[in-house]
C-alpha positions in Angstrom: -36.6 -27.9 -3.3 -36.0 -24.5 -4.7 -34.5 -23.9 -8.3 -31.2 -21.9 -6.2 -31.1 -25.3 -4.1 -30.8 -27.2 -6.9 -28.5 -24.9 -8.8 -26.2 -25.7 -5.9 -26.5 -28.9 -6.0 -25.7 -29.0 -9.8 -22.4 -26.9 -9.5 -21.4 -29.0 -6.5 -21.7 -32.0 -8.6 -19.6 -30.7 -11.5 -16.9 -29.6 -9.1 -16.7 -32.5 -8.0 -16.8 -34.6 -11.0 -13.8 -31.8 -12.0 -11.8 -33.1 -8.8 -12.2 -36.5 -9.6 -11.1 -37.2 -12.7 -8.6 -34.3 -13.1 -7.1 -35.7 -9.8 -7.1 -39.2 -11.5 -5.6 -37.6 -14.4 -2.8 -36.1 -12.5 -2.3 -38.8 -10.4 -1.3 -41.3 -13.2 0.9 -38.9 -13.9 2.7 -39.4 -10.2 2.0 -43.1 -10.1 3.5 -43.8 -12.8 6.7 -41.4 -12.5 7.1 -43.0 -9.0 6.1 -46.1 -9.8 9.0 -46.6 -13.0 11.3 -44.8 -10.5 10.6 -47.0 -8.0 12.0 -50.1 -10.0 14.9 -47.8 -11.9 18.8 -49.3 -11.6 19.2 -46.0 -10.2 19.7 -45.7 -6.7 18.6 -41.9 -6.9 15.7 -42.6 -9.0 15.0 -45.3 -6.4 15.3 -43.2 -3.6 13.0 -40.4 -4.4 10.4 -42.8 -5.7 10.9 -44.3 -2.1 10.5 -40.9 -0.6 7.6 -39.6 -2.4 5.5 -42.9 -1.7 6.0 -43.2 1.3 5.4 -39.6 2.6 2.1 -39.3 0.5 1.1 -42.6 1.6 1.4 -41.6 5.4 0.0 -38.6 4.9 -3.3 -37.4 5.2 -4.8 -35.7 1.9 -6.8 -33.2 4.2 -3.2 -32.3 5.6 -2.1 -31.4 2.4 -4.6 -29.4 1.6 -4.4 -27.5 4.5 -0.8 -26.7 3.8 -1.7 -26.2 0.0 -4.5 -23.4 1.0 -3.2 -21.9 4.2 0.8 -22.3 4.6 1.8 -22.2 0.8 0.5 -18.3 0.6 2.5 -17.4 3.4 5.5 -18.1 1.5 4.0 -16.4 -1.6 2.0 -19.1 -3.5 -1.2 -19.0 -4.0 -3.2 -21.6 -5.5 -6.6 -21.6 -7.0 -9.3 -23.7 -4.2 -9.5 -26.1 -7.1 -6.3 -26.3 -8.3 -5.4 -27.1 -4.5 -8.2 -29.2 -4.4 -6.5 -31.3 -7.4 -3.1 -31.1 -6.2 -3.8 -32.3 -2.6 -6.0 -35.4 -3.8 -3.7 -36.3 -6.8 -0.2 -36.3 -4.6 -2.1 -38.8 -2.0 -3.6 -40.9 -4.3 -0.6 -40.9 -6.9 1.4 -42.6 -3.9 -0.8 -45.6 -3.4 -0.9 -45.9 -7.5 2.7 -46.0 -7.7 2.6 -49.0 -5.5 0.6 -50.5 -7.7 2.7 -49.7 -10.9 5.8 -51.0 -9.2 4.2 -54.3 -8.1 2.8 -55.0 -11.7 5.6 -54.1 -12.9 7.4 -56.4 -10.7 5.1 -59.2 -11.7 6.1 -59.2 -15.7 7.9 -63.0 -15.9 11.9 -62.4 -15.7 12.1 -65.0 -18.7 9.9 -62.5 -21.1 12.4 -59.5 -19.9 15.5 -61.6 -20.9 13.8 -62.9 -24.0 13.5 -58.8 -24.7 17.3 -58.5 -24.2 18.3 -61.3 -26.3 16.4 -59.3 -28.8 18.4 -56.5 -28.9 15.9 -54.1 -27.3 17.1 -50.8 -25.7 15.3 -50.8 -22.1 12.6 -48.1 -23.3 11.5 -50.6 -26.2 11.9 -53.6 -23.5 9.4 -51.0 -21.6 6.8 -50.2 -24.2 6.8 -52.9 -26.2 6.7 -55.9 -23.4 6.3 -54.6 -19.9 3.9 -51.7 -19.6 1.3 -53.4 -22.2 1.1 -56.3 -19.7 1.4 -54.8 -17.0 -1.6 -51.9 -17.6 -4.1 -54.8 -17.3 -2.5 -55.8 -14.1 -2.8 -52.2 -12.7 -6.4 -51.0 -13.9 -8.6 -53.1 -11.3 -6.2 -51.6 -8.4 -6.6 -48.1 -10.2 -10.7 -48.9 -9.9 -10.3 -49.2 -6.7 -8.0 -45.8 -6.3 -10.0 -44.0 -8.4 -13.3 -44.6 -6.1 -11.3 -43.6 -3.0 -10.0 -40.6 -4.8 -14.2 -39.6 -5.5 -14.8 -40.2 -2.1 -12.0 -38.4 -0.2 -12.9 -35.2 -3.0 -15.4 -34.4 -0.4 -12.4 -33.6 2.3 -12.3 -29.6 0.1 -16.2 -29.1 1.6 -14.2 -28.4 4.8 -12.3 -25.5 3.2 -15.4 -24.3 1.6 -14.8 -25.3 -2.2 -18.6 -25.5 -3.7 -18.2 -29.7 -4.5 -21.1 -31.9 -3.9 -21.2 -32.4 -0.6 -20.4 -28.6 0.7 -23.5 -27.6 -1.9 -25.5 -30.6 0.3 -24.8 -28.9 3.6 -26.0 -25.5 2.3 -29.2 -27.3 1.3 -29.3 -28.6 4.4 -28.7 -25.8 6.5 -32.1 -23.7 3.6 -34.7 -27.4 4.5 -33.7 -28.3 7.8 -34.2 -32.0 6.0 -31.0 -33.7 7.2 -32.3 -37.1 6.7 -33.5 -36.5 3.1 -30.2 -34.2 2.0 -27.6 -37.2 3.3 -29.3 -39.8 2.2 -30.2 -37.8 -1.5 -26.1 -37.5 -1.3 -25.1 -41.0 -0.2 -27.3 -42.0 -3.5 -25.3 -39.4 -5.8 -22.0 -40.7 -4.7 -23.2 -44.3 -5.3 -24.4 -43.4 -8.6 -21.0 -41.9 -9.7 -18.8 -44.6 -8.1 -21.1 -47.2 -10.1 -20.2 -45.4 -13.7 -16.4 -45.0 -12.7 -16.8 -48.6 -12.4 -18.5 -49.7 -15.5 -16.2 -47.7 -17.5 -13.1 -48.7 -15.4 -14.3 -52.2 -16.3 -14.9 -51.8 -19.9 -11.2 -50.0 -19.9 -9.7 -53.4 -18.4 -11.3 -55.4 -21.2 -10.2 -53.2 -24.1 -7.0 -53.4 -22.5 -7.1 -57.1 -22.3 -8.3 -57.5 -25.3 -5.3 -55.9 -27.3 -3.4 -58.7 -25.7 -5.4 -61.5 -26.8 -7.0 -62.5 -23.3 -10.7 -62.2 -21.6 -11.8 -61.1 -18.4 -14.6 -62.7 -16.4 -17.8 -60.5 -16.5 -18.2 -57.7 -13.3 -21.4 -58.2 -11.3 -23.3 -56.1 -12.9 -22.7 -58.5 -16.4 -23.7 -61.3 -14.1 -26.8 -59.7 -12.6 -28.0 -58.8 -16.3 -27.4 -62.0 -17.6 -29.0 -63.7 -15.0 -32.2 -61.6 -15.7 -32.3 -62.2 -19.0 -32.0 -66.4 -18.6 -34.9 -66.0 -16.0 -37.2 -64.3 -18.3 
């Protein structure tokens, strides 16, 4: 393959690597607004959490970023490709993370909450200080999980011709005629980068864990290392 070929390939990659984790970023962001507003006394607060879940959730993130690059301009907005990109994925997958806040959230005992009270704590320090440290741990294997979907639905911009891994795989493609060989070179690159989101995903829920005093069981990987290691 041709230094251009690769050159594509390369700025495909950082693209997409720029969707990702900026979309991950921003997510959080939407996850956890919804997510607190979602379990708020406030019936408003508790509505438009409802509402924001539940339309990004049903919705598909390729729809949105149809109507982020083609309708919003015709009402005098226009968005950078990437930008959109970003938007689109982080609004779909910032749903499904809010119902993950809310539920661990909803899973801090009722007896540690009152215990907070009886302490005199205003509901942010009741927040801070008892429910969000808990429930992080609870929420970062879900947020794993979100965060791979989130690398694998980046490739939905390819259709609207933003340069990300796989729409710099199709022009390869299209220059070597070697669909087999382009695919399969791509299926391998996504593997690759879902395996270090992962590992560091992973090593985040054990530093996380840690501050609180407990363990986590070693991931695979751990186990297929440590099981090389006793057999040699």
């Amino acid at each position: 393959m041709s230094p251009g070929l690769w050159q594509y390939m390369i700025e495909g990659l950082v693209v997409t690597l720029q969707l990702t984790v900026f979309g991950a970023l921003l997510g959080l962001v939407f996850a956890f607004a919804a997510g607190l507003a979602r379990v708020s006394r406030k019936k408003f607060l508790r509505a438009l959490g409802f509402l924001y879940t539940e339309t990004f959730r049903g919705m598909s993130a390729l729809i949105v970023l149809f109507w982020l690059i083609f309708v919003m301009p015709r009402f005098g907005y226009q968005l950078a490709p990437l930008f959109a990109g970003v938007l689109a994925l982080a609004l779909n997958i910032g749903a499904y993370g809010a119902e993950v806040v809310r539920g661990a959230i909803r899973a801090i005992p009722q007896s540690q909450l009152e215990a907070a009270t009886a302490l005199n704590f205003t509901p942010w320090q009741r927040t801070r200080k008892v429910v969000l440290p808990q429930a992080i741990v609870a929420m970062i294997p879900a947020f794993s999980n979100n965060l791979i979907e989130l690398l694998k639905a980046s490739a939905l911009v390819s259709i609207v011709y933003l340069s990300d891994l796989t729409f710099g795989a199709q022009l390869v493609r299209a220059s070597t005629q070697n669909t087999a060989g382009v695919f399969g070179g791509l299926l391998v690159a996504y593997g690759v980068i879902a395996l270090i989101f992962t590992v560091l995903m992973r090593f985040l829920e054990r530093r996380a864990a840690a501050s609180l005093g407990r363990t986590v069981p070693p991931g695979m990987i751990a186990r297929i290392f440590r099981r090389t290691e006793a057999s040699a």
